[in-house]
N, CA, C and O atoms as a GROMACS GRO file, in nm:
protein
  532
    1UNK      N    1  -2.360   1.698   2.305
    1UNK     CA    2  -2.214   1.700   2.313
    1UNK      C    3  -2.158   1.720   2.174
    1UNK      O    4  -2.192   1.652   2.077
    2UNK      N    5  -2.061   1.826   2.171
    2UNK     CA    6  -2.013   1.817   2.067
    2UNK      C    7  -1.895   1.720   1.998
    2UNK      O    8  -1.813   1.676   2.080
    3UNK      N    9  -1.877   1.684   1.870
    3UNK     CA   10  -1.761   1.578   1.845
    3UNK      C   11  -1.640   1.615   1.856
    3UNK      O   12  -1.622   1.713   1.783
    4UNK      N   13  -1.530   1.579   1.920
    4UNK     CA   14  -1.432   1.568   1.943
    4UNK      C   15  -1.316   1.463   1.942
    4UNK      O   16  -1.339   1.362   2.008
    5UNK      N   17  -1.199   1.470   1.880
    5UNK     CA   18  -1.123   1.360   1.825
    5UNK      C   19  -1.063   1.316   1.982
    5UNK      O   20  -0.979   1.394   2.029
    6UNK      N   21  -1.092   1.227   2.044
    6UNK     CA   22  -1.034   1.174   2.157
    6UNK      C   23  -0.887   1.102   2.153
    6UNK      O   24  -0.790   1.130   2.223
    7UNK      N   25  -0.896   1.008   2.057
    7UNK     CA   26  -0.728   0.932   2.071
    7UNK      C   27  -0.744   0.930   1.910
    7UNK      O   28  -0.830   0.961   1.828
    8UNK      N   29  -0.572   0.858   1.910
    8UNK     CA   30  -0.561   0.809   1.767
    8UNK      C   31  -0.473   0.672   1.781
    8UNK      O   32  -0.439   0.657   1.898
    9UNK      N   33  -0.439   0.595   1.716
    9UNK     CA   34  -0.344   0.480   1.765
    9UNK      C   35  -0.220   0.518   1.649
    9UNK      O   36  -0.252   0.521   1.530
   10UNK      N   37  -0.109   0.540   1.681
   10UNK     CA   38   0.001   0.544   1.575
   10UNK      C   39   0.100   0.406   1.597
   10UNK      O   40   0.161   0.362   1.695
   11UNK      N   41   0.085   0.358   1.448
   11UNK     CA   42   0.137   0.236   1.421
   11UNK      C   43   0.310   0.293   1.414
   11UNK      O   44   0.338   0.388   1.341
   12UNK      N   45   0.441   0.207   1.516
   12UNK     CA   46   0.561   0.207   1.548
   12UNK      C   47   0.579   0.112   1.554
   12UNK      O   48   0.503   0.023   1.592
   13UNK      N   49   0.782   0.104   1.483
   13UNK     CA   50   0.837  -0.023   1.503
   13UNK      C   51   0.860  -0.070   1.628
   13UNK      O   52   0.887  -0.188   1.651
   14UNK      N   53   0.848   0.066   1.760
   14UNK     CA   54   0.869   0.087   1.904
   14UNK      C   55   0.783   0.101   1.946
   14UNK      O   56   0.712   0.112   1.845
   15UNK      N   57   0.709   0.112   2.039
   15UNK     CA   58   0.592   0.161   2.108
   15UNK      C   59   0.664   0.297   2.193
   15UNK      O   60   0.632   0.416   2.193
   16UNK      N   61   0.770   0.226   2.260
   16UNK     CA   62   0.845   0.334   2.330
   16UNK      C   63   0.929   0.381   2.306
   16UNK      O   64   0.984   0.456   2.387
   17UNK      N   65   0.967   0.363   2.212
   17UNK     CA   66   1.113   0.458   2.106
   17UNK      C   67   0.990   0.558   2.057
   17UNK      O   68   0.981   0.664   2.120
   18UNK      N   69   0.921   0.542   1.981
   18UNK     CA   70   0.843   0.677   1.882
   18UNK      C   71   0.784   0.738   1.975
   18UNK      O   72   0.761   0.856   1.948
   19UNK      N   73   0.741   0.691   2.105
   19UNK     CA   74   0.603   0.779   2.212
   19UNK      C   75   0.744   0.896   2.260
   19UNK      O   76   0.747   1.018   2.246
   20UNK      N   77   0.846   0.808   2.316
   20UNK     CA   78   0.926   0.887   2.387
   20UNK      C   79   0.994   0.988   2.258
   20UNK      O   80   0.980   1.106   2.291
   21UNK      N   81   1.050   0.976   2.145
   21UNK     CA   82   1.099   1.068   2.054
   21UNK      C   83   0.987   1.206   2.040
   21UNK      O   84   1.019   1.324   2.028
   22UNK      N   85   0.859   1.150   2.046
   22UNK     CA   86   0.757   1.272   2.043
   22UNK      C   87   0.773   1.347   2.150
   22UNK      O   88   0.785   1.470   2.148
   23UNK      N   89   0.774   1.262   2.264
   23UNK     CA   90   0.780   1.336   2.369
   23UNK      C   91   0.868   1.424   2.400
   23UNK      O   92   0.852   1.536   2.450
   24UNK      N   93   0.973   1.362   2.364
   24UNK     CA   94   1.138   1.484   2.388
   24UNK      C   95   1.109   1.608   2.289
   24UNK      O   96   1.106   1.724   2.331
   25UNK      N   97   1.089   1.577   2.168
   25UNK     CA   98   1.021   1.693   2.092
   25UNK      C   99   0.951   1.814   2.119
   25UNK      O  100   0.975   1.933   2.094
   26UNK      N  101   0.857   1.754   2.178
   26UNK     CA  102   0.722   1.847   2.186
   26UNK      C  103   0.773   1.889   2.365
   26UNK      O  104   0.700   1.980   2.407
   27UNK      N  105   0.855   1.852   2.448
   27UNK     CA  106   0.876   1.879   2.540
   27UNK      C  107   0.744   1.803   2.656
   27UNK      O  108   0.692   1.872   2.744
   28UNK      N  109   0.716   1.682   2.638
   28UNK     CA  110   0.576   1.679   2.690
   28UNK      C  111   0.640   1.478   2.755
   28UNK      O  112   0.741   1.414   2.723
   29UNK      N  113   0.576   1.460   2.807
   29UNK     CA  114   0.582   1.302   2.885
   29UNK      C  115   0.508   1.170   2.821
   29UNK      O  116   0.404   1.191   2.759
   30UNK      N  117   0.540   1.083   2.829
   30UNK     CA  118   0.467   1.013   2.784
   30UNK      C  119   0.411   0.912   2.908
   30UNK      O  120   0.453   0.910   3.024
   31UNK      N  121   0.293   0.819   2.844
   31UNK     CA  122   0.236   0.822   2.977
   31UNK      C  123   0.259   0.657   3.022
   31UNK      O  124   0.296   0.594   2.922
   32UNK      N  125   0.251   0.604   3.096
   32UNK     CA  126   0.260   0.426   3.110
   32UNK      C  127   0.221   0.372   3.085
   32UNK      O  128   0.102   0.372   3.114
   33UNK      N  129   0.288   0.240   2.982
   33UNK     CA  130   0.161   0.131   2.914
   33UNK      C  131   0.069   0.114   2.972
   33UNK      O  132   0.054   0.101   3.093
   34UNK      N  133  -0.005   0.112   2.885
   34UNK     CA  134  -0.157   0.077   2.879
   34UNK      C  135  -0.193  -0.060   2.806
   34UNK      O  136  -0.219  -0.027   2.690
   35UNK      N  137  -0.203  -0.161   2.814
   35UNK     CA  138  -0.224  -0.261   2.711
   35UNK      C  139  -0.093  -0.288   2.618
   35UNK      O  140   0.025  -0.308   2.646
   36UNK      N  141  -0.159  -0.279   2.505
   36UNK     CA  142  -0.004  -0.279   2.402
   36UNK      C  143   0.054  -0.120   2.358
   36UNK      O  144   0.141  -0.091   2.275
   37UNK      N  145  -0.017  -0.042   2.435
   37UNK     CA  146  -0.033   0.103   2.386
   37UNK      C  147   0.046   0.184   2.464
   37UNK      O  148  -0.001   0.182   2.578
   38UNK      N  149   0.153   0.260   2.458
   38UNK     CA  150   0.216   0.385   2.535
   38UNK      C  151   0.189   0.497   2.490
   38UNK      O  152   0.238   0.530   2.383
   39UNK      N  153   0.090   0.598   2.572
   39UNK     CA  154   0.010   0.693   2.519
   39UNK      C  155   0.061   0.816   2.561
   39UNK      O  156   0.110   0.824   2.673
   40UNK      N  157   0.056   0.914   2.485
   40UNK     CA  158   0.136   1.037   2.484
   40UNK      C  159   0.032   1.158   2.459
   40UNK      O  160   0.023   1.187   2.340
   41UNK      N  161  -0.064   1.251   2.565
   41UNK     CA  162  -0.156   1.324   2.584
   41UNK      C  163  -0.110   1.439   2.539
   41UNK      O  164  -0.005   1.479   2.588
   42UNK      N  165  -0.176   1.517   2.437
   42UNK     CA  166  -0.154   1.672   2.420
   42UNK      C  167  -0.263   1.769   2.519
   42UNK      O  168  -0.353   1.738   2.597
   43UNK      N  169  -0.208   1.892   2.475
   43UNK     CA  170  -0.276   1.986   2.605
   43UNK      C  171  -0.459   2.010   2.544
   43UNK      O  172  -0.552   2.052   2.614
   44UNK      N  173  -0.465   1.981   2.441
   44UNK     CA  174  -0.607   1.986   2.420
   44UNK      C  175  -0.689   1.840   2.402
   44UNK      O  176  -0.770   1.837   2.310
   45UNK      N  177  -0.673   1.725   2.481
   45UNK     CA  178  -0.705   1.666   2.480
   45UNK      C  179  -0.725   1.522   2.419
   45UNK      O  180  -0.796   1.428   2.455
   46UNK      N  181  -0.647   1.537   2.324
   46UNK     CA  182  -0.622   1.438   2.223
   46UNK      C  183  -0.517   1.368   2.248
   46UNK      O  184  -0.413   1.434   2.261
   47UNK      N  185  -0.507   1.216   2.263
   47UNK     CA  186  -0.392   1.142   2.292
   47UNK      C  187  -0.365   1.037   2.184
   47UNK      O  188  -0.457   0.958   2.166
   48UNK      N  189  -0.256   1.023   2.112
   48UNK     CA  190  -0.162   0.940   2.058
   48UNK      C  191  -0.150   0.827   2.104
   48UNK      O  192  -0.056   0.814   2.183
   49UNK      N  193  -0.225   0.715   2.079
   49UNK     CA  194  -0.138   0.575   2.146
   49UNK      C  195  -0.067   0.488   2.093
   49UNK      O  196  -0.121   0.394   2.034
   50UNK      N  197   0.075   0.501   2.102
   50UNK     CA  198   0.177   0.449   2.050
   50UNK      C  199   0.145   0.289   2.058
   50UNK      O  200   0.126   0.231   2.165
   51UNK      N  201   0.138   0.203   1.884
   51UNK     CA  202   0.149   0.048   1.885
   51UNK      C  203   0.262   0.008   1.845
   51UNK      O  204   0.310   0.076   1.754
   52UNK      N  205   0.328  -0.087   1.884
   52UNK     CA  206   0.421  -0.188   1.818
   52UNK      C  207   0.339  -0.262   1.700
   52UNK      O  208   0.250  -0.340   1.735
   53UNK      N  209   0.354  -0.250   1.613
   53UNK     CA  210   0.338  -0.334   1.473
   53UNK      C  211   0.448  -0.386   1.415
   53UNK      O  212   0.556  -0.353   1.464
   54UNK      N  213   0.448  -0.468   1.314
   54UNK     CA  214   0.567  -0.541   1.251
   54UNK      C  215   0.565  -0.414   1.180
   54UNK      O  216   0.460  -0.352   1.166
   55UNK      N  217   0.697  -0.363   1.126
   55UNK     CA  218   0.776  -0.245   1.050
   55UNK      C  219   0.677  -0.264   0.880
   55UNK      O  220   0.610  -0.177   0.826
   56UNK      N  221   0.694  -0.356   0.849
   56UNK     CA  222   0.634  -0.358   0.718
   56UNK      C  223   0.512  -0.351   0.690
   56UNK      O  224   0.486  -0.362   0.570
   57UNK      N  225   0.383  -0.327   0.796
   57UNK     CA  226   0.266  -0.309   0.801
   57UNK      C  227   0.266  -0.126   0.831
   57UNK      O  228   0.154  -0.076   0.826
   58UNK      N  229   0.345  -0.059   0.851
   58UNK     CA  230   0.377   0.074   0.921
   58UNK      C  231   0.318   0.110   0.762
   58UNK      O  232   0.368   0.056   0.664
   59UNK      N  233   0.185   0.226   0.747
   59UNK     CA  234   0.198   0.318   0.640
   59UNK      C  235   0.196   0.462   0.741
   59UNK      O  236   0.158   0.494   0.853
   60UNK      N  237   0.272   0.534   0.606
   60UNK     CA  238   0.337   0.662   0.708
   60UNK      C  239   0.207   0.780   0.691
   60UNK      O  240   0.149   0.814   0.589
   61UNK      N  241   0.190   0.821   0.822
   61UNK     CA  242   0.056   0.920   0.858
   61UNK      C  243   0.147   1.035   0.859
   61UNK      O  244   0.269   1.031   0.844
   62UNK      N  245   0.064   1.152   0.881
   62UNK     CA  246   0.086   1.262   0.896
   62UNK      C  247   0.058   1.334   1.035
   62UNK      O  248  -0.056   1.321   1.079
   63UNK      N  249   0.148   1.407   1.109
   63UNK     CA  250   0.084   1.441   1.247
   63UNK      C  251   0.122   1.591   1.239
   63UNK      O  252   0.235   1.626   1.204
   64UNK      N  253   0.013   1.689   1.275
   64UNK     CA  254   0.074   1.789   1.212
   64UNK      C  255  -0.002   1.864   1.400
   64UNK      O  256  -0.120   1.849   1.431
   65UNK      N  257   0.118   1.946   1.507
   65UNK     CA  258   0.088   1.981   1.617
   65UNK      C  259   0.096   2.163   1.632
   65UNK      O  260   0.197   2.207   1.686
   66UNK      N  261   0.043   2.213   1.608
   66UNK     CA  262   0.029   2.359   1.682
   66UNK      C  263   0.054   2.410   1.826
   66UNK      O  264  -0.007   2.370   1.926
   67UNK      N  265   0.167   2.515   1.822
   67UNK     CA  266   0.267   2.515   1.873
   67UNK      C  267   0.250   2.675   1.925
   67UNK      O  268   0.228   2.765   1.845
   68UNK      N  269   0.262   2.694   2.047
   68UNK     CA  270   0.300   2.860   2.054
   68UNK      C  271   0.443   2.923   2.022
   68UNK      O  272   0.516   2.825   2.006
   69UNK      N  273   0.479   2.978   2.015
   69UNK     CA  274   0.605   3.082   1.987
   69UNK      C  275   0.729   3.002   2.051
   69UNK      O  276   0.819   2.927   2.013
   70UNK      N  277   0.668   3.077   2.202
   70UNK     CA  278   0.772   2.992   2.256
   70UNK      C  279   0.770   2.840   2.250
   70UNK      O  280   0.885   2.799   2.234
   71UNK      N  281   0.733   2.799   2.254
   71UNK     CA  282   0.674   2.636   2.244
   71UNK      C  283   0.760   2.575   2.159
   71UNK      O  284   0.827   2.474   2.178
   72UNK      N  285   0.749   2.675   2.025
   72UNK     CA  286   0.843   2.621   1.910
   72UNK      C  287   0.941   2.646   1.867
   72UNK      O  288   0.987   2.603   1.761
   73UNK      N  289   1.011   2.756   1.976
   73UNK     CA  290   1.147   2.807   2.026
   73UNK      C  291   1.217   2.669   2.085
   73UNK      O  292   1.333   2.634   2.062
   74UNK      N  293   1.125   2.602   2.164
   74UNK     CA  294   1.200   2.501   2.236
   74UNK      C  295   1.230   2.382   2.169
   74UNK      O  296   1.341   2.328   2.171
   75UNK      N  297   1.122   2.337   2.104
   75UNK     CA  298   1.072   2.216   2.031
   75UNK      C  299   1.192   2.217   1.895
   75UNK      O  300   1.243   2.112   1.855
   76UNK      N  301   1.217   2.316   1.852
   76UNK     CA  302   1.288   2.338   1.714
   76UNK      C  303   1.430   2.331   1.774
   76UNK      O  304   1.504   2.250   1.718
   77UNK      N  305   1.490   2.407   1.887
   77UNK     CA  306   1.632   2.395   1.977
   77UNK      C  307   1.618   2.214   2.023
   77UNK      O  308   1.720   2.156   1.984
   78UNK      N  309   1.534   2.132   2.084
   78UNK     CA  310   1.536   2.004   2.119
   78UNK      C  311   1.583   1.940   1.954
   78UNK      O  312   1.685   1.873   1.936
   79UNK      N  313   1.480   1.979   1.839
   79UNK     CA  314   1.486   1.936   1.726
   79UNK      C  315   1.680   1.938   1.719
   79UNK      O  316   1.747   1.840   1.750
   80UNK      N  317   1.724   2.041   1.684
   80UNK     CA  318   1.842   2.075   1.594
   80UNK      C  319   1.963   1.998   1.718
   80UNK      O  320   2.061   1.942   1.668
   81UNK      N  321   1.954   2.000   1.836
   81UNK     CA  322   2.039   1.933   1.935
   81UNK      C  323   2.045   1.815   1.908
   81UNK      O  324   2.155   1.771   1.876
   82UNK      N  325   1.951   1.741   1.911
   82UNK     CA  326   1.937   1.595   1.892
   82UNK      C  327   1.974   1.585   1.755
   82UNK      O  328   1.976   1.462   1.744
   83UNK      N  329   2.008   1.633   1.632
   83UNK     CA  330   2.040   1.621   1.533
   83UNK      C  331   1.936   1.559   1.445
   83UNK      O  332   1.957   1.461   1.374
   84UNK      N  333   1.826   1.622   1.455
   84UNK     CA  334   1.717   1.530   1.338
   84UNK      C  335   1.703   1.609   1.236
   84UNK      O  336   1.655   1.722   1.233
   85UNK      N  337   1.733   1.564   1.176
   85UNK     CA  338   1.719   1.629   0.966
   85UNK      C  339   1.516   1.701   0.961
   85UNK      O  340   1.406   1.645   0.969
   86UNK      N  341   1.553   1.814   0.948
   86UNK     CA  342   1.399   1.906   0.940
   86UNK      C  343   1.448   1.960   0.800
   86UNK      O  344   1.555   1.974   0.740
   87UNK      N  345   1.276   1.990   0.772
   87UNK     CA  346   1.243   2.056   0.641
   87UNK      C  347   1.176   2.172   0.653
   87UNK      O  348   1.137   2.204   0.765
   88UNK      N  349   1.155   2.245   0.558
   88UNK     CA  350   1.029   2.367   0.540
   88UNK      C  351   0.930   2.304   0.522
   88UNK      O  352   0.833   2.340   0.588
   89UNK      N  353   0.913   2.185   0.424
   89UNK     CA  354   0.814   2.144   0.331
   89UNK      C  355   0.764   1.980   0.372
   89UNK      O  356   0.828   1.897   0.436
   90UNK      N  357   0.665   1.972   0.328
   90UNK     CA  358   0.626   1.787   0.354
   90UNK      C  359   0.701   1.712   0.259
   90UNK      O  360   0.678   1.591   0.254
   91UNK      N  361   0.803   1.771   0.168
   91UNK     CA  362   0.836   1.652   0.066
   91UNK      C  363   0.979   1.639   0.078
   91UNK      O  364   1.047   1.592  -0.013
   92UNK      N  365   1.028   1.680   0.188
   92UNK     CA  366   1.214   1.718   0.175
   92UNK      C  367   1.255   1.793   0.101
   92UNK      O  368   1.378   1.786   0.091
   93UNK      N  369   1.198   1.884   0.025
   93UNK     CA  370   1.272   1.943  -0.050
   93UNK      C  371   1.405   2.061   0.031
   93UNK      O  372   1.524   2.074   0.003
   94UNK      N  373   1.340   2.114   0.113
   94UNK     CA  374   1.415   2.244   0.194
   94UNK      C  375   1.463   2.212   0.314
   94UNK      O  376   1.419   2.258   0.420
   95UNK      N  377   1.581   2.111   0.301
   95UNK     CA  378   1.668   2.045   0.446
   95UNK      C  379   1.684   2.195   0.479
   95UNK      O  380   1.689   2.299   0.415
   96UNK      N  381   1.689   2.154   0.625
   96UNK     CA  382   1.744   2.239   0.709
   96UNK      C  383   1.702   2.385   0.732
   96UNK      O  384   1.751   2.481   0.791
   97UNK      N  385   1.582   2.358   0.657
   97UNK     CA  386   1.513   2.537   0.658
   97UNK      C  387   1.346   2.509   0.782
   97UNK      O  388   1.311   2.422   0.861
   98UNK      N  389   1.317   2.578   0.755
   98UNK     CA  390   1.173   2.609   0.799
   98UNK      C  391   1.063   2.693   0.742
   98UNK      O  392   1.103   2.752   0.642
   99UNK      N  393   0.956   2.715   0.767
   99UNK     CA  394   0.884   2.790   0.676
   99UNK      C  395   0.846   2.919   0.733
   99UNK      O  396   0.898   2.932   0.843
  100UNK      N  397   0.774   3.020   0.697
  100UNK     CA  398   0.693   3.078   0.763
  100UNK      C  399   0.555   3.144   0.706
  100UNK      O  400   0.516   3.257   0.678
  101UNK      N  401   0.503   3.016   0.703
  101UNK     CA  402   0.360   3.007   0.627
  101UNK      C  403   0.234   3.045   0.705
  101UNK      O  404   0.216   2.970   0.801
  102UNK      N  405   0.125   3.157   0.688
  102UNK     CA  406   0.018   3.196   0.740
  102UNK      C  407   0.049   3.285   0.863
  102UNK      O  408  -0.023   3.286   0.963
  103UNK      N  409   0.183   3.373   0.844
  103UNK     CA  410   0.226   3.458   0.969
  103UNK      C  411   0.299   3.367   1.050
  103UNK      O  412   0.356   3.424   1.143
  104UNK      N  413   0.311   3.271   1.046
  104UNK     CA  414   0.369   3.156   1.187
  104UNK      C  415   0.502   3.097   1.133
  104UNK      O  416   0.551   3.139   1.028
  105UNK      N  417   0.555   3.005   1.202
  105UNK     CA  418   0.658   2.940   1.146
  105UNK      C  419   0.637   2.756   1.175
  105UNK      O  420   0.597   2.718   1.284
  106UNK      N  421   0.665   2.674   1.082
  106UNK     CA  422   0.672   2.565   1.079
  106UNK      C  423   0.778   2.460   1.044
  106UNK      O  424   0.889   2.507   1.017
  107UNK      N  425   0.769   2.358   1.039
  107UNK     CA  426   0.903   2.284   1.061
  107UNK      C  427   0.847   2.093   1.061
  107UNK      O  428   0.782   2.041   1.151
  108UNK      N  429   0.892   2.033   0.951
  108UNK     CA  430   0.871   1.916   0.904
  108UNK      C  431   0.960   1.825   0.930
  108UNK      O  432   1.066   1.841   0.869
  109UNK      N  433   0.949   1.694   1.030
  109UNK     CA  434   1.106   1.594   1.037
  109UNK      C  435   1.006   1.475   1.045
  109UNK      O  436   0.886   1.485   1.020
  110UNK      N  437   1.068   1.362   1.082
  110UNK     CA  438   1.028   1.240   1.034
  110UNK      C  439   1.074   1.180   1.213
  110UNK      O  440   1.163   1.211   1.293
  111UNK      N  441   0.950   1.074   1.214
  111UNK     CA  442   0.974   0.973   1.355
  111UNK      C  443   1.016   0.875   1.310
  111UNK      O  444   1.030   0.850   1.190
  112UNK      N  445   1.052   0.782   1.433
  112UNK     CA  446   1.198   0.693   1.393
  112UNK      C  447   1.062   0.560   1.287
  112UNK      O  448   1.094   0.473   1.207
  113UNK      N  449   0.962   0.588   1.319
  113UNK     CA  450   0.852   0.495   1.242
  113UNK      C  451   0.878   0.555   1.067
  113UNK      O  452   0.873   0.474   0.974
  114UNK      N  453   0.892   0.630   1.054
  114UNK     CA  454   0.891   0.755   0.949
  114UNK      C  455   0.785   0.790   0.924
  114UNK      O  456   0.749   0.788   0.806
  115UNK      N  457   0.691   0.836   1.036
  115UNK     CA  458   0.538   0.904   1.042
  115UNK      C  459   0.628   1.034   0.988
  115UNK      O  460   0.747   1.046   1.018
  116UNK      N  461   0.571   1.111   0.922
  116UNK     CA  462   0.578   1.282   0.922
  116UNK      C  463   0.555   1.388   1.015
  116UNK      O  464   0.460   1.460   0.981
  117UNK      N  465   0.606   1.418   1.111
  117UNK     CA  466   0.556   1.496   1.180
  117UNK      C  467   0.572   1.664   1.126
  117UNK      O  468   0.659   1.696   1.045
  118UNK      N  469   0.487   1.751   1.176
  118UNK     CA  470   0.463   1.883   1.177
  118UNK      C  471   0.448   1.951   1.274
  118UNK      O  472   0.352   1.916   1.344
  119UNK      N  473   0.539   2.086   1.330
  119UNK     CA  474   0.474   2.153   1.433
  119UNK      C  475   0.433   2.292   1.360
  119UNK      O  476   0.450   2.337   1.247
  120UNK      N  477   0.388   2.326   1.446
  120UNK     CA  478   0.365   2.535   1.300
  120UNK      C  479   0.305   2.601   1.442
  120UNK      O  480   0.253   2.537   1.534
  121UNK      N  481   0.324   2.729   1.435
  121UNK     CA  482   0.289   2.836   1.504
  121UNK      C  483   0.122   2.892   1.488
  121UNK      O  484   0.048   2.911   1.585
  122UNK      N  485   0.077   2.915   1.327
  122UNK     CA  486  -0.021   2.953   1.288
  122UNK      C  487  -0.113   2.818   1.207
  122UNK      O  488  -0.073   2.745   1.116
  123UNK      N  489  -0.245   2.818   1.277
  123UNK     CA  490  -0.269   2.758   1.170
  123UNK      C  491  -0.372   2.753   1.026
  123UNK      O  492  -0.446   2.851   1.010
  124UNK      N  493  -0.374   2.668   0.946
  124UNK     CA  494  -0.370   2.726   0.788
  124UNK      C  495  -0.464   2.798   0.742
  124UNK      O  496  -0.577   2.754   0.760
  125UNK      N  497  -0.456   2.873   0.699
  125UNK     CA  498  -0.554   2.994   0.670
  125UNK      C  499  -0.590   3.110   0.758
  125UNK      O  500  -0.674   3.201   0.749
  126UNK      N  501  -0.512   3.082   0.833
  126UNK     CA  502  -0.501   3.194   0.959
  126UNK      C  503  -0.448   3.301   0.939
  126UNK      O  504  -0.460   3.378   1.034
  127UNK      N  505  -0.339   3.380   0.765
  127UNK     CA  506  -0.346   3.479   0.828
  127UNK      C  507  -0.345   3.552   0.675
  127UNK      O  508  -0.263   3.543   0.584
  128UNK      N  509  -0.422   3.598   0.683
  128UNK     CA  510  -0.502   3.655   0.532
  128UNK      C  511  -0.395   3.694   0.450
  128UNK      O  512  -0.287   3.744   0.482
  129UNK      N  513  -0.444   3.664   0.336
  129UNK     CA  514  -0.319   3.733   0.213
  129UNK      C  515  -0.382   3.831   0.160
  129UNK      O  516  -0.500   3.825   0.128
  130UNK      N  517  -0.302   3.939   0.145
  130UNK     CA  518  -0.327   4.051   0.083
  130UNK      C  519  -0.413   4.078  -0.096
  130UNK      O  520  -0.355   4.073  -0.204
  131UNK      N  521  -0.519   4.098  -0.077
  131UNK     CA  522  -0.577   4.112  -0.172
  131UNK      C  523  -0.511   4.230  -0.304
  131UNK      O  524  -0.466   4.343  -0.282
  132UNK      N  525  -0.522   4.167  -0.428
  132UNK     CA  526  -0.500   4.298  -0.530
  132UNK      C  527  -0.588   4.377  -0.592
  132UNK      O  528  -0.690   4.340  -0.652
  133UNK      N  529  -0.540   4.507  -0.576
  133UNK     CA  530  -0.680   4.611  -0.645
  133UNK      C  531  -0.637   4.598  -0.791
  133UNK      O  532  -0.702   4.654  -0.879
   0.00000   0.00000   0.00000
């Protein structure tokens, strides 16, 4: 069998405020507690299980999701409706922009935990740079 990343646990001041904010995002459901966990399944198999932790134990991860075209037609229109402050970049520098890094386009905002999230079209190194003669 080959290795494959099955779950991850993401530490929230909500369990169900951050599962459900992903979810409206990404256009996707979240699924019914489980334990202390509200788990939120992507289409390749990998599921998110949202914890309640005390806020001051929260260190902020990075979640970075690959996205088709349309996918991120929708996800970026849910983004800008709901009014969440997006970037080009992981550091804030480029409010309100987006990128379009490796042929694709991407787009950086923050969960109400202030995990980092990422969606992108292409991913990195995917789309060759032009060599100089």
């Amino acid at each position: 069998m080959s290795v494959e990343l099955n779950h991850t646990i993401v530490h929230a001041r909500d369990n169900h405020e951050s599962a459900a904010f992903l979810a409206h995002v990404l256009g996707l459901e979240a699924g019914p507690e489980w334990g202390p966990f509200v788990p939120l399944a992507t289409s390749n198999g990998v599921t998110l299980d949202f914890a309640t932790v005390p806020a001051e134990s929260i260190v902020m991860q990075h979640y970075a999701f690959l996205v088709s075209d349309e996918e991120f037609d929708a996800a970026f229109a849910r983004i800008r409706q709901a009014g969440i402050t997006y970037y080009a970049d992981p550091h804030g520098g480029e409010p309100g922009e987006i990128n379009h890094h490796h042929g694709g386009r991407g787009v950086y905002f923050t969960d109400p935990a202030g995990h980092g999230m990422e969606i992108i079209t292409r991913p990195y190194g995917s789309h060759e740079q032009p060599t100089e003669s």
